[in-house]
N, C-alpha and C positions, 0 to 999 in steps of 0.2 A: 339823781343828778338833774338839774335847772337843766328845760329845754330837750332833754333825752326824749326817743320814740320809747315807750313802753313796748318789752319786749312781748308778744303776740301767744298766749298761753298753747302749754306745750311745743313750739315753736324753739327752732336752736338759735343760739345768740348770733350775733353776727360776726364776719372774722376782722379779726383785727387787724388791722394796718399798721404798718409799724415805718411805713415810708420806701422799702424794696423793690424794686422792679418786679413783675408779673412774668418777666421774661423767662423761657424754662433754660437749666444749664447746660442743656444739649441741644445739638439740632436734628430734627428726628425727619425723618419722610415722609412725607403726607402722602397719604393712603389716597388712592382713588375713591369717586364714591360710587355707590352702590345705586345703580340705578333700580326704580320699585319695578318689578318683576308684572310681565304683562301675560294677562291670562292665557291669548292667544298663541304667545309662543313656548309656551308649556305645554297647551294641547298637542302643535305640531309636533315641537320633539317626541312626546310620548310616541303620535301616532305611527314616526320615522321609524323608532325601536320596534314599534309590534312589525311592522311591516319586511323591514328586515329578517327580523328572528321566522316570520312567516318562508322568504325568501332562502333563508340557508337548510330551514327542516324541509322545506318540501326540495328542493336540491339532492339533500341527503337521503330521505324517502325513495325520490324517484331512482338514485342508483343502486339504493339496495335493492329495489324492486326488479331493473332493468341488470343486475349483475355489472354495472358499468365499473371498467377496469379503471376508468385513472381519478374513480371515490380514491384507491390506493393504491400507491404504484410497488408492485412489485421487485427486488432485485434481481437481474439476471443473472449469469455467471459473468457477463462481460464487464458490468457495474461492480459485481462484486470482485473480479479477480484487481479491477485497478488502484481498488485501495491496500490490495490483499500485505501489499510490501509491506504497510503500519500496520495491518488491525489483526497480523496473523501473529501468534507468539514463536520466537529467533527459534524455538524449540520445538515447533511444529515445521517451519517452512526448511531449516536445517537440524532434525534429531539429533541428540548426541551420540548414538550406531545407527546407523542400518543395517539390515539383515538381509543378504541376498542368496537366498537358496535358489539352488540351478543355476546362480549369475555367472560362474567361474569358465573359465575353460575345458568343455567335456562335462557340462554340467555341472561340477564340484562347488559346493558352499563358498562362498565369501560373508564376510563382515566387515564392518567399514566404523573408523573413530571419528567424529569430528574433532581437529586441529584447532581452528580458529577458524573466527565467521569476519568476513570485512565490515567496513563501515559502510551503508546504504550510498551509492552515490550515483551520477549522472554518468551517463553509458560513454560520454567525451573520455572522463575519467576512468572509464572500466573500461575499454575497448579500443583493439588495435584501430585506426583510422580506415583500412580497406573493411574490415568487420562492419565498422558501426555506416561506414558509406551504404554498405548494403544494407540493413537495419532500418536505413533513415524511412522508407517508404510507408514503415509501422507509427514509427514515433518512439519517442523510450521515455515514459515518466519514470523510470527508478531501476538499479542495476543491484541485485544484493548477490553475495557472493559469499562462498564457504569453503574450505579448504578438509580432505579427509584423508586418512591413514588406514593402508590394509590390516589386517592381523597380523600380519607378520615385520610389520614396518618397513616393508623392502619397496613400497609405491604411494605413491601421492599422488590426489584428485583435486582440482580445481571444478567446482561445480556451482555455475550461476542461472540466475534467473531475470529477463529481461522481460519488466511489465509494460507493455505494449500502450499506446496512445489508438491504437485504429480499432476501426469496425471487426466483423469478420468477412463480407465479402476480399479485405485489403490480406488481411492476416491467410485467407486463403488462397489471394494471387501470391505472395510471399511465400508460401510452402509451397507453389504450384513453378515456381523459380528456381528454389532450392533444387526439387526434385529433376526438369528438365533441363539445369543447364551444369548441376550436380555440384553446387555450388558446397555441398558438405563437406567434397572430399579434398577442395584446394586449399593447400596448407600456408597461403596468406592472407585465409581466412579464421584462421585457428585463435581460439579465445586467449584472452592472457593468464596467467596465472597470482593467485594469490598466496605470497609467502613470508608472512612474518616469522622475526628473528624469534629465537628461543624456540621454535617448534621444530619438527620433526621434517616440515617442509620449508625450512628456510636459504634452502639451497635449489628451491624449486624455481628457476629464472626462465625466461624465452628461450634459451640453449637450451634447455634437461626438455622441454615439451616434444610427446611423443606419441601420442596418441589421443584423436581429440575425436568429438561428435555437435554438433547444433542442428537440431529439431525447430523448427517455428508448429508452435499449434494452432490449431483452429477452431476448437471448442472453445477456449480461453487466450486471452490475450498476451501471450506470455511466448518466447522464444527461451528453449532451454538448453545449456551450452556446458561442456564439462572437457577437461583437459586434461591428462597425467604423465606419471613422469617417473622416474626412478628417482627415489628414495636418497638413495649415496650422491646423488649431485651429477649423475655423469652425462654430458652432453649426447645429444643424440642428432646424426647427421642427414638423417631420413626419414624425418616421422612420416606415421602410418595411420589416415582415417580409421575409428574404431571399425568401423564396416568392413574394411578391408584385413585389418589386425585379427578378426572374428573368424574371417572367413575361414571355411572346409581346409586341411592340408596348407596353411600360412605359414612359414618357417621362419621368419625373422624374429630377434630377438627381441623385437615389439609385442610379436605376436606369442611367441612361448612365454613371456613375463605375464602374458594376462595384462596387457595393461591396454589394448581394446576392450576388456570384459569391463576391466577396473572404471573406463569413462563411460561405456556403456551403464552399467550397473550402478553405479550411484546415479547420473544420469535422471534415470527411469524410476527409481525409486524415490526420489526428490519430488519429481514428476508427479508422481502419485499422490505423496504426502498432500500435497499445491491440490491438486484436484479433488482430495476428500476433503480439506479446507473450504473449497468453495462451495462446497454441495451441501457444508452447515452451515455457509454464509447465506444461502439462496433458499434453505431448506423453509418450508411455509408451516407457523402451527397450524398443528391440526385438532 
């Protein structure tokens, strides 16, 4: 073609124009640009990492060397009893029996079914108002509560556990209250009861309460609290502290039903479960 550039051997032709704008059909984001990389602050960074990594092994070093306790912090029982309410299975903190040999009246065997277990809640919701007034000095992060049957179906236990917010110096003025001002044995302190319908204790109300016990411990942050009642529904006009229901020569028919044994007994056996619970929550491998 007259006047054409000859195209430049091996060399690609050139593009053709056909008259369209260069414009592209999108609008895209323009990228930042990449500043060229300076030797010097490459070194520093480098030098930052080693220096570091120097600073956390000889940290670690030193406390393995020195035995230093908070390289790891260990669970106590106090740490561990306050999650115990979630991390413990419904089946460990309330079994579906207990077994209480010697628990009975005159030492004789008892056995205990669980009923029904309540829904985890706030001690507002689980406790008579003079109860949880006294309580308050602990704190209460969680109220869980279980409901249980004798062998014979003739009594019902109301059996809770109240996970404590305090120390143990607090949880130890709290048991050191109970004991001298005998705060267990006043019966406008008595726990409430848990009785859902269709069960065995759904007749189990604030009237039928007849014998009750609450313990605050001191090893563990936990106040343990149990209530029972007669079975048949029938009001009772005098309840009687398990302590005193228990006692030598007790003649009331509080105390000939067993059913101080009955709050007592599951009670302590609850009690236990909770306390070998913790001891594998705290346990260290070895």
């Amino acid at each position: 073609m007259p006047g054409a550039v000859p195209q430049p051997p091996g060399g690609y032709p050139p593009p053709l124009r056909l008259g369209f704008p260069e414009t592209p059909a999108e609008t895209t984001t323009r990228l930042r640009p990449v500043r060229p990389r300076q030797r010097w602050r490459t070194v520093a960074a480098a030098a930052c990492v080693v220096l570091g990594l120097g600073l956390i092994g000889g940290a670690a070093t030193g406390a393995w060397l020195t035995g230093d306790s908070s390289a790891e912090t260990a669970e106590t029982p106090y740490t561990a009893t306050r999650t115990a309410w979630h991390s413990v299975p419904v089946d460990t903190l309330f079994p579906r029996t207990l077994q209480g040999k010697g628990a009975g009246p005159g030492g004789t065997h008892r056995s205990w079914t669980r009923v029904a277990v309540a829904p985890d809640s706030t001690c507002d919701d689980g406790l008579d108002p003079l109860l949880l007034t006294t309580l308050r000095s602990v704190g209460c992060e969680r109220l869980v509560r279980a409901t249980y049957t004798d062998a014979t179906r003739s009594a019902v236990t109301t059996v809770g556990l109240v996970f404590a917010e305090a120390d143990a110096p607090a949880m130890r003025a709290l048991r050191t209250r109970f004991t001298e001002q005998k705060l267990g044995a006043r019966k406008d302190l008595m726990p409430r009861t848990y009785a859902p319908r269709g069960t065995p204790a759904a007749s189990f109300g604030a009237a039928q309460r007849a014998s009750w016990t609450v313990v605050p411990l001191t090893e563990i942050p936990v106040v343990v609290l149990a209530v029972s009642g007669f079975a048949d529904g029938r009001a009772v006009a005098d309840p009687q502290p398990a302590a005193d229901a228990m006692a030598e020569g007790a003649g009331t028919d509080i105390a000939q039903a067993g059913l101080g044994h009955e709050a007592k007994g599951v009670a302590d056996r609850v009690e236990r479960g909770l306390r070998r619970a913790v001891a594998d929550l705290t346990e260290q491998p070895g």
